[in-house]
N, C-alpha and C positions, 0 to 999 in steps of 0.2 A: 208499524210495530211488529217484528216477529217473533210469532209465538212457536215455544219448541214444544215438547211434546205435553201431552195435557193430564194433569194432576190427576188423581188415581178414584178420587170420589165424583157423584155431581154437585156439589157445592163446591168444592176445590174448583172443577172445570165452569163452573158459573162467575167464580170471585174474579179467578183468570181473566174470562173474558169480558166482566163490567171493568175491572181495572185496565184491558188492553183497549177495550171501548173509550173509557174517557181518556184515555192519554191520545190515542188516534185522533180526538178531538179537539188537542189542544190542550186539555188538561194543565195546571200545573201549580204546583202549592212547596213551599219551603218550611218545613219545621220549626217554629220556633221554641223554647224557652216554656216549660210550664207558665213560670210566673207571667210571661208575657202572654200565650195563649188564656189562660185567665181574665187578666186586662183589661183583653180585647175582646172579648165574648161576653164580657161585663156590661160593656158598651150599649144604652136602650137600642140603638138599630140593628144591635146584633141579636137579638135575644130567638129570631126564627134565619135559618138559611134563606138566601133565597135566589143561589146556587151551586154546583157542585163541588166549588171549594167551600162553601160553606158548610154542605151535607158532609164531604169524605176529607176535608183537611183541618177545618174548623171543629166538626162533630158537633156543628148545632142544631136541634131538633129542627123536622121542617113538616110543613103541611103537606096532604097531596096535591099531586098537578105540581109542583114545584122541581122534581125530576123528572124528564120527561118516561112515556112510560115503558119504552124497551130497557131502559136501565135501571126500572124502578123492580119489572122485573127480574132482571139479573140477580139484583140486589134480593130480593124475595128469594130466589131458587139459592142464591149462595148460604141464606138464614145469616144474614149478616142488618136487617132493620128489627129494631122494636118499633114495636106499633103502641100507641097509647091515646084511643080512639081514632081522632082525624088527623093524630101528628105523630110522626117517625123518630127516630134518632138511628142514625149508622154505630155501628157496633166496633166497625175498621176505620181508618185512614188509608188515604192513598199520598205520598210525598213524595215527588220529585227530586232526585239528584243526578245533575246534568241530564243527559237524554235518558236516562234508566228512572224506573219506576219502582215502587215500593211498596206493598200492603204493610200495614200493621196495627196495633190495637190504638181505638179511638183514647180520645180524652174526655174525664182524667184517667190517667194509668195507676188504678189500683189494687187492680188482682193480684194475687201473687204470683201468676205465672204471665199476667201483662208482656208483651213484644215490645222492645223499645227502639225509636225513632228520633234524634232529636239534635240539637246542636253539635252535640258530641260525633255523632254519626258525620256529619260532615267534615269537623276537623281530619277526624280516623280517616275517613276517605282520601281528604284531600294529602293529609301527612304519607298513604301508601303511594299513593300517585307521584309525588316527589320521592319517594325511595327506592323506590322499582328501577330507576336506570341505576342505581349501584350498586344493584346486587347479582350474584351468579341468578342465574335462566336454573328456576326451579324445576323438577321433576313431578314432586311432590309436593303439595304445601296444602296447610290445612289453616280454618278460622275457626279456634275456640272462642264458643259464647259465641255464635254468628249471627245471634237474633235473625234480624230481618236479613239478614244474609249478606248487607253492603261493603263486608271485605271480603269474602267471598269471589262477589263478582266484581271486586274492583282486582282481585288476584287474576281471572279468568280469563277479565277482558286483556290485561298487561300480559298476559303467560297463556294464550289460547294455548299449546301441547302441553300445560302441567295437568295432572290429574289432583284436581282441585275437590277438597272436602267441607264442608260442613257441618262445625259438632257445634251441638247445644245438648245440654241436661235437661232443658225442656221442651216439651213435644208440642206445646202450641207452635213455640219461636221456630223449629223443624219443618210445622208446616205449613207456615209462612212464609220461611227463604225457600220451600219447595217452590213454592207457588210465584216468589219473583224470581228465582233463576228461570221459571217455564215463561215467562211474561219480557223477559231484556235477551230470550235466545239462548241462554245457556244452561239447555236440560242437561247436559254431560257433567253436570256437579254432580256430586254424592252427597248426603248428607246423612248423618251419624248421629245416636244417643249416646251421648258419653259422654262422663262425669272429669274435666278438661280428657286426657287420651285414655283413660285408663279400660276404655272398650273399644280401642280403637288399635290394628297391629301395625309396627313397623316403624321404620323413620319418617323425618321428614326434610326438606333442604331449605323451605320455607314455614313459619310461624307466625299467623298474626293473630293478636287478638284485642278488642278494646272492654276489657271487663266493666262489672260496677266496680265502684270507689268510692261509694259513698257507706255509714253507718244507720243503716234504716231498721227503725222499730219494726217495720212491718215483715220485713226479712223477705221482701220482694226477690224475685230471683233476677231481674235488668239492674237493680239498685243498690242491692246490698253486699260490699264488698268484701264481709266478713274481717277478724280479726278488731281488735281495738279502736283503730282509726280506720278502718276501710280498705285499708292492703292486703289482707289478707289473703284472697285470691291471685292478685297479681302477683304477690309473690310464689306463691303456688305454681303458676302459670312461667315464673323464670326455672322454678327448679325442674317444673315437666318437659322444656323446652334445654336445657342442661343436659336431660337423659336421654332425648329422642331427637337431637337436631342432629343430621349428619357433618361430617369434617366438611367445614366451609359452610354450613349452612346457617340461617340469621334467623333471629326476631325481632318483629316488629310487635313493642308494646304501648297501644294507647293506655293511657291510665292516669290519673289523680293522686294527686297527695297534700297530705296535712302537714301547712310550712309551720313550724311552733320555733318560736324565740329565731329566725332567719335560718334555724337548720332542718334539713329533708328528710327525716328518718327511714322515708321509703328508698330513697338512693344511696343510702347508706348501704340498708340491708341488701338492697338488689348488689350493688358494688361489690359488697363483701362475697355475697353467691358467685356473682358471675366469674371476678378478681380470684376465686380458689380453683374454680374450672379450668382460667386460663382463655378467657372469653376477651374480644377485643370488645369492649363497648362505648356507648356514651349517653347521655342524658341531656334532655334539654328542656325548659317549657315551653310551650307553647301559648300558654294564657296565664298570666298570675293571678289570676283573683276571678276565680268561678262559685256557684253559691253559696255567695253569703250568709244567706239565710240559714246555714248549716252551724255556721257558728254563733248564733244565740243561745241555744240549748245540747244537751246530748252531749255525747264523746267528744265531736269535733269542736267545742266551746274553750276545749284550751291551745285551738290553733289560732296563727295571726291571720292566716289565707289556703283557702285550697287552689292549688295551682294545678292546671293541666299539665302532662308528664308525655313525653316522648321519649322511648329508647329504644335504642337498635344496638343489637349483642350479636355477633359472628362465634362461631365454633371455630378454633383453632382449626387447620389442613394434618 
């Protein structure tokens, strides 16, 4: 595993290298599903770790002597265990995508500035990775809402000479994808506080972002997608990408939407933006029928399904 240059605090360069440690090791844990992470932790043999994907992918309390103890202290000097007498719980996860590695916050994710990880995160990846051969060789390209940073560096690794950035409005999720761009080799990211670009100067030839899209009470900043049904950002994020994509440049947008009576209101409205611009695009799903459980209650109670949403918009030449 190489590591590039090392995070700016010692807890930063601590987290570094327990996460560079267990993946050296073998390490390796896949994300699933709240619902299903629940489930599964539910389970009486799950109720203590009793190893390190259970400590840093599971997030299940564990005793000591359970990790061994160069990474026990790691974890101590990163300030990432609570102690609660003889038993710990990890504070972070560690997740695996393809050979790259990932910190971000344990389960459940309910802070409101929580770092997200999770199923979604893998589609997004996997949807850039198939789109990259057909687009122009970015100069520039930026990941609004980068969370844990995995578009990012899935930009970085396809386009090693673009000058690849980093935005998030929140400073945990910042310094997060610090800490896995230093951890998969690509410290020459930048990363940015900005509210989608609006602190951030200039164009760009590449766009990616996978926002929330959901309607959460809790107004989580991974979660909640603002507006009525949860679009509200993403649309946001076509009109930002409208005014700062250069001629010929694209976006890639992961995103959600609420199917009601079999029409897409979110593709509508994006259609309409992009279609006044002059933007070549398209739309596609990817999944038709993502949580359910959204539509028992709340806003999204008067859709049939929320479906996963892929679209890629070009700027006219």
């Amino acid at each position: 595993m190489h590591i590039g240059i090392k995070s700016s605090t010692r807890e930063d360069n601590a987290l570094l290298r327990l996460a560079a440690a267990l993946l050296e090791s073998g390490y390796s844990f896949v994300t699933p599903t709240p619902a299903t992470h629940r489930r599964v932790n539910a389970r009486p043999e799950n109720a203590f770790a009793h190893d390190a994907a259970g400590i840093f992918g599971w997030s299940r309390p564990f005793r000591g002597g359970t990790l061994p103890e160069p990474l026990q202290t790691l974890a101590v000097n990163a300030g990432v265990l609570e102690r609660y007498g003889d038993v710990f719980r990890s504070l972070v996860r560690l997740s695996t995508l393809g050979s790259m590695g990932f910190v971000h916050s344990a389960f459940p994710t309910e802070t409101s500035d929580a770092v997200f990880f999770g199923p979604d995160t893998y589609r997004f990846a996997n949807a850039l990775v198939a789109a990259m051969p057909r687009i122009r060789v970015p100069a520039r390209a930026v990941d609004i809402g980068t969370g844990a940073g995995a578009g990012a560096l899935s930009i970085a690794r396809a386009f090693p000479h673009a000058q690849t950035f980093m935005a998030d409005i929140n400073p945990a999720a910042l310094r997060l994808a610090r800490i896995n761009a230093d951890l998969n080799g690509f410290s020459k990211l930048a990363a940015r506080q900005s509210d989608l670009l609006a602190d951030m100067e200039g164009s760009f030839d590449l766009i990616v972002a996978n926002p929330p899209y959901l309607a959460d009470a809790s107004a989580r900043l991974y979660r909640d997608g603002g507006g009525t049904l949860g679009s509200g950002l993403s649309l946001q994020i076509i009109k930002t990408a409208i005014d700062r994509l250069t001629p010929g440049g694209t976006l890639l947008l992961y995103t959600g939407a609420a199917i009601i009576g079999g029409t897409n209101p979110f593709a509508v409205e994006a259609g309409t933006l992009l279609g006044r611009a002059g933007f070549d695009w398209r739309v596609r799903e990817l999944d038709p029928d993502v949580f359910g459980e959204e539509l028992e209650s709340g806003p999204m109670a008067v859709a049939d399904r929320i479906a996963v949403i892929w679209l890629a918009a070009t700027r006219p030449l």
